[in-house]
C-alpha positions in Angstrom: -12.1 -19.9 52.6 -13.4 -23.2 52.1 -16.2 -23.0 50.5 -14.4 -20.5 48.2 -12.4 -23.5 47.3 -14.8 -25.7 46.7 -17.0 -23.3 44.8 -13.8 -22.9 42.4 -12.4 -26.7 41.7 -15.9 -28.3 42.4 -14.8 -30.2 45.6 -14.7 -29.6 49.6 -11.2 -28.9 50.4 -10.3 -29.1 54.1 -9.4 -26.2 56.3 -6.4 -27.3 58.8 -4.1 -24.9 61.0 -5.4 -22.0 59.3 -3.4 -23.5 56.0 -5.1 -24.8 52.8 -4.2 -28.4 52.0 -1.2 -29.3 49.7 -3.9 -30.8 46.8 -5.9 -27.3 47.3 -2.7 -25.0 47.3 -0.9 -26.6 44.0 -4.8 -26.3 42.4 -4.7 -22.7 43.6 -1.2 -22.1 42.3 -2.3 -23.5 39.1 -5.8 -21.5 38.7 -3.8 -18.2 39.6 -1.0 -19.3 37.0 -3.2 -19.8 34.1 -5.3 -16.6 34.7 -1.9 -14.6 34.8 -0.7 -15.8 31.5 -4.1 -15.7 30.1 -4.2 -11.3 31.1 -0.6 -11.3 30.0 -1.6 -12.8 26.5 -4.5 -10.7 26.2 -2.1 -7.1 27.3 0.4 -8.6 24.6 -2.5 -9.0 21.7 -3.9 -5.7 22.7 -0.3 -3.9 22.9 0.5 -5.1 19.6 -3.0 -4.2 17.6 -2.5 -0.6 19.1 0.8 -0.4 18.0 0.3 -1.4 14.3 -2.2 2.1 13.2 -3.6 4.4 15.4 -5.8 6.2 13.0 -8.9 3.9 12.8 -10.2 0.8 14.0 -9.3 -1.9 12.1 -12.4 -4.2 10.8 -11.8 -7.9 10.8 -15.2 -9.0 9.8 -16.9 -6.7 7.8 -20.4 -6.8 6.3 -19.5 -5.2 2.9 -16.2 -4.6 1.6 -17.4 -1.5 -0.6 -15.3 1.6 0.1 -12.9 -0.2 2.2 -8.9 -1.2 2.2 -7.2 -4.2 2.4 -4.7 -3.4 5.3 -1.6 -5.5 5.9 1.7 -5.3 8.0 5.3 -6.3 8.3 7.4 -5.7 11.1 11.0 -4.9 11.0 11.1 -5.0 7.3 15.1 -5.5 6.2 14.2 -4.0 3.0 13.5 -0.6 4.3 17.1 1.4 4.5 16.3 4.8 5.3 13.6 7.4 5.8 13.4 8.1 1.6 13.2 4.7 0.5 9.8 3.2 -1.0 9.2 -0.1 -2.9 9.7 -0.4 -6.5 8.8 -4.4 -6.2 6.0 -6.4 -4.3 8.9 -8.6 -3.1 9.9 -6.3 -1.0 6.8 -6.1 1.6 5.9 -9.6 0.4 5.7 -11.0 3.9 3.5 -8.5 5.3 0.4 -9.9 7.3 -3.2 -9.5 6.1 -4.5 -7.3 9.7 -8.3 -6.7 7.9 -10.1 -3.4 6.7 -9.6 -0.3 7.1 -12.1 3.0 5.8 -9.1 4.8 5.0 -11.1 8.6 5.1 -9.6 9.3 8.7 -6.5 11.2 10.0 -5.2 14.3 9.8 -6.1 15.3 6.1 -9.6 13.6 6.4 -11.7 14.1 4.6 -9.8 15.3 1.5 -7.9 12.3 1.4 -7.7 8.3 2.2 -5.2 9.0 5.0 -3.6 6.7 7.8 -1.3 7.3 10.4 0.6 4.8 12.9 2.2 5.1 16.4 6.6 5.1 17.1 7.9 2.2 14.5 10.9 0.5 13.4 10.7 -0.6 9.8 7.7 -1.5 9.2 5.5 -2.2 6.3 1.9 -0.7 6.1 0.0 -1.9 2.9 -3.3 -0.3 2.2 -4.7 -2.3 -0.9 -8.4 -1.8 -2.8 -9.8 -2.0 -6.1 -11.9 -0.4 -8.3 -13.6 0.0 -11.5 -15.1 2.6 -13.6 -18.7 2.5 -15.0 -16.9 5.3 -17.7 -13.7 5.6 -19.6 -11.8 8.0 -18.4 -8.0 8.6 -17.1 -7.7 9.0 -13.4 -4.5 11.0 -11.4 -3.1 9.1 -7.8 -0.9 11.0 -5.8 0.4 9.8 -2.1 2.1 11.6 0.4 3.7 10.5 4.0 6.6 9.9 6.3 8.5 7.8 5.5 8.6 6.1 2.2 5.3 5.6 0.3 4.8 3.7 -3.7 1.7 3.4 -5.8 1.3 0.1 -7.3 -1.5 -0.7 -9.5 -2.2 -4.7 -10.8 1.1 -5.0 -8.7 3.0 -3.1 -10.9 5.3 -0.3 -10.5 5.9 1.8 -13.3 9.4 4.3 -14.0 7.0 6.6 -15.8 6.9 10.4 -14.6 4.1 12.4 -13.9 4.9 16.2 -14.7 2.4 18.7 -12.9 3.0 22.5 -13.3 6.9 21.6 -14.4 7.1 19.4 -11.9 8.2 15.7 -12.1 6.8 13.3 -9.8 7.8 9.6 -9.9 5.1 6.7 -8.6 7.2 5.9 -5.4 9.1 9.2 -3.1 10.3 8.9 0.3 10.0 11.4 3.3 7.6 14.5 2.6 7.9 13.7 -1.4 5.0 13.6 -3.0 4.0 10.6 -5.5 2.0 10.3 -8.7 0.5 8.1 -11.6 -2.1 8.1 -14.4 -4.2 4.8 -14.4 -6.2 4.9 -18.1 -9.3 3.5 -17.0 -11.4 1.6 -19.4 -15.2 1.1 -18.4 -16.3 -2.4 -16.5 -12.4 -3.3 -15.6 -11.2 -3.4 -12.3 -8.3 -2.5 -11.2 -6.0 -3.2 -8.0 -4.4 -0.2 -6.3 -1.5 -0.4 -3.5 -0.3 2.3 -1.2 2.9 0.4 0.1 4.1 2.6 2.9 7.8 2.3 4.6 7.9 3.9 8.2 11.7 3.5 8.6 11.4 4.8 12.6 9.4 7.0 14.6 5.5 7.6 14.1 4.3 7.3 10.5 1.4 9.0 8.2 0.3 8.3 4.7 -1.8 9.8 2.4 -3.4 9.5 -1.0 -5.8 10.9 -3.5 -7.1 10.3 -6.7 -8.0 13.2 -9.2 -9.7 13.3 -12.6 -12.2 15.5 -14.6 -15.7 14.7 -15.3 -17.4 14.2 -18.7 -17.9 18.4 -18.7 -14.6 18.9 -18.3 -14.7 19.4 -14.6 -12.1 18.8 -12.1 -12.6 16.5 -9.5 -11.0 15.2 -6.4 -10.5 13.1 -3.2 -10.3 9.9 -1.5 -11.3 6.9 -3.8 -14.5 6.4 -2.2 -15.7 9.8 -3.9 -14.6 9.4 -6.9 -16.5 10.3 -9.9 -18.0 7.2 -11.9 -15.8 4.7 -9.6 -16.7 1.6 -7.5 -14.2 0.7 -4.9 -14.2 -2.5 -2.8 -10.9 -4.2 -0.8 -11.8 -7.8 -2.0 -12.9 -6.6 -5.8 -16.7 -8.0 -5.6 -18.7 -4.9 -6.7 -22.0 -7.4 -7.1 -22.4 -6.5 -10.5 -24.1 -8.9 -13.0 -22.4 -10.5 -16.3 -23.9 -8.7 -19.2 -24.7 -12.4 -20.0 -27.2 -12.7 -17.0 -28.3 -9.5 -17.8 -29.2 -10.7 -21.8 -31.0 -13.6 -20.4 -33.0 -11.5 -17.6 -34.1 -9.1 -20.7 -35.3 -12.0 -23.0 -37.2 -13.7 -19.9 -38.9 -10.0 -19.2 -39.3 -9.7 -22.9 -40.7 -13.1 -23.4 -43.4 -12.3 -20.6 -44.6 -9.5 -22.0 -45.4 -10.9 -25.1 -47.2 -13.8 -24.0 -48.9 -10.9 -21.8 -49.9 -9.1 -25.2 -51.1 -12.7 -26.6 -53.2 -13.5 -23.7 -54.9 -10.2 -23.8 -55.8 -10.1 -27.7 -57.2 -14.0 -27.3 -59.4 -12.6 -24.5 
């Protein structure tokens, strides 16, 4: 037992009566204290990442942020009422916490949809942000789904407008088992931020969402945003595109060369 001691705190501790010395026990107390609060901390970190989304792992540190979301969460959210209300404001999950990435194309409508699902909750907040742009012009359809409460923002803007599929009405924010949907007019090169706020008033929670369009044939199209047709989608909005100004000045260097090419060759 000794030399167990002394292998621990660095220093030969005396073995008397079969008890450890008073220095050795409070060192001992202290070791055994700070190793229990240390597991407890760890259980508590662990307790609480698991019980924020179940779906998928959440990324913290990803390589690329191409075909990813944004994922952020609130906790006991006073603005959520009741299991049909969704967000008409950003104010209203404002404090939610920025928790990292997500994939989004996992869950129980994969892969047809970007779709998430979360363990028992009370009020809370899940915000699944991204952006995107289109190389085309074209108008784009977003429809969400999910228990509870789910809005689609885009720029951080909600919009009153009514989407009216097969003489149905659809508004851009519905709460329990209501479906949601907006039109985003895309013009080419712009990017463009899109929000699924969802509101889990209690219990376990699932959201999903789509985006629809047709394509320059007059095809019908469909899925999550990472298949969409003609669109770039990234959670931090870097698509690592070059301005058409580096671009001019990368053609009139490659044009420059090949003309001093074509002079060096007739001189010769």
């Amino acid at each position: 037992m000794a030399q167990f001691v002394q292998f621990m705190f660095g220093e030969h501790i005396s073995w008397e009566g079969g008890t450890l010395s008073r220095k050795a026990e409070l060192k001992m107390k202290s070791y055994v204290n700070k190793l229990t609060a240390g597991a407890l901390l760890f259980a508590m970190a662990s307790v609480t990442q698991a019980a924020v989304i179940n779906s998928e792992s959440v990324i913290t540190n990803p390589a690329t942020t191409e075909g990813l979301w944004a994922y952020s969460y609130l906790e006991n959210n006073p603005a959520i009422t009741s299991h049909m209300f969704y967000y008409t404001t950003t104010s209203q999950y404002a404090g939610a916490q920025d928790l990292g990435y997500l994939t989004g194309e996992s869950g129980p409508w994969s892969p047809q949809t970007d779709s998430f699902s979360t363990p028992t909750g009370w009020k809370d907040s899940h915000i699944f942000e991204t952006y995107v742009v289109s190389s085309v012009d074209q108008t784009v359809l977003f429809k969400s789904g999910g228990d509870d409460g789910h809005s689609i923002f885009v720029d951080d803007s909600f919009t009153t407008d009514l989407v009216t599929l097969n003489g149905v009405d659809y508004a851009a924010g519905a709460g329990f088992a209501v479906t949601a949907a907006r039109y985003l007019a895309m013009d080419a090169g712009v990017s463009y931020k899109i929000t699924l706020a969802g509101a889990n008033n209690s219990g376990p929670g699932a959201f999903w969402f789509t985006i629809a369009g047709e394509t320059e044939q007059g095809l019908p199209w469909g899925g999550p945003i990472s298949n969409a047709n003609n669109i770039a989608m990234s959670a931090t909005g870097d698509f690592n595109v070059p301005e058409p100004t580096v671009l001019s000045l990368m053609a009139l260097g490659l044009a420059g060369i090949g003309y001093r090419r074509r002079k060096q060759i007739k001189a010769a």
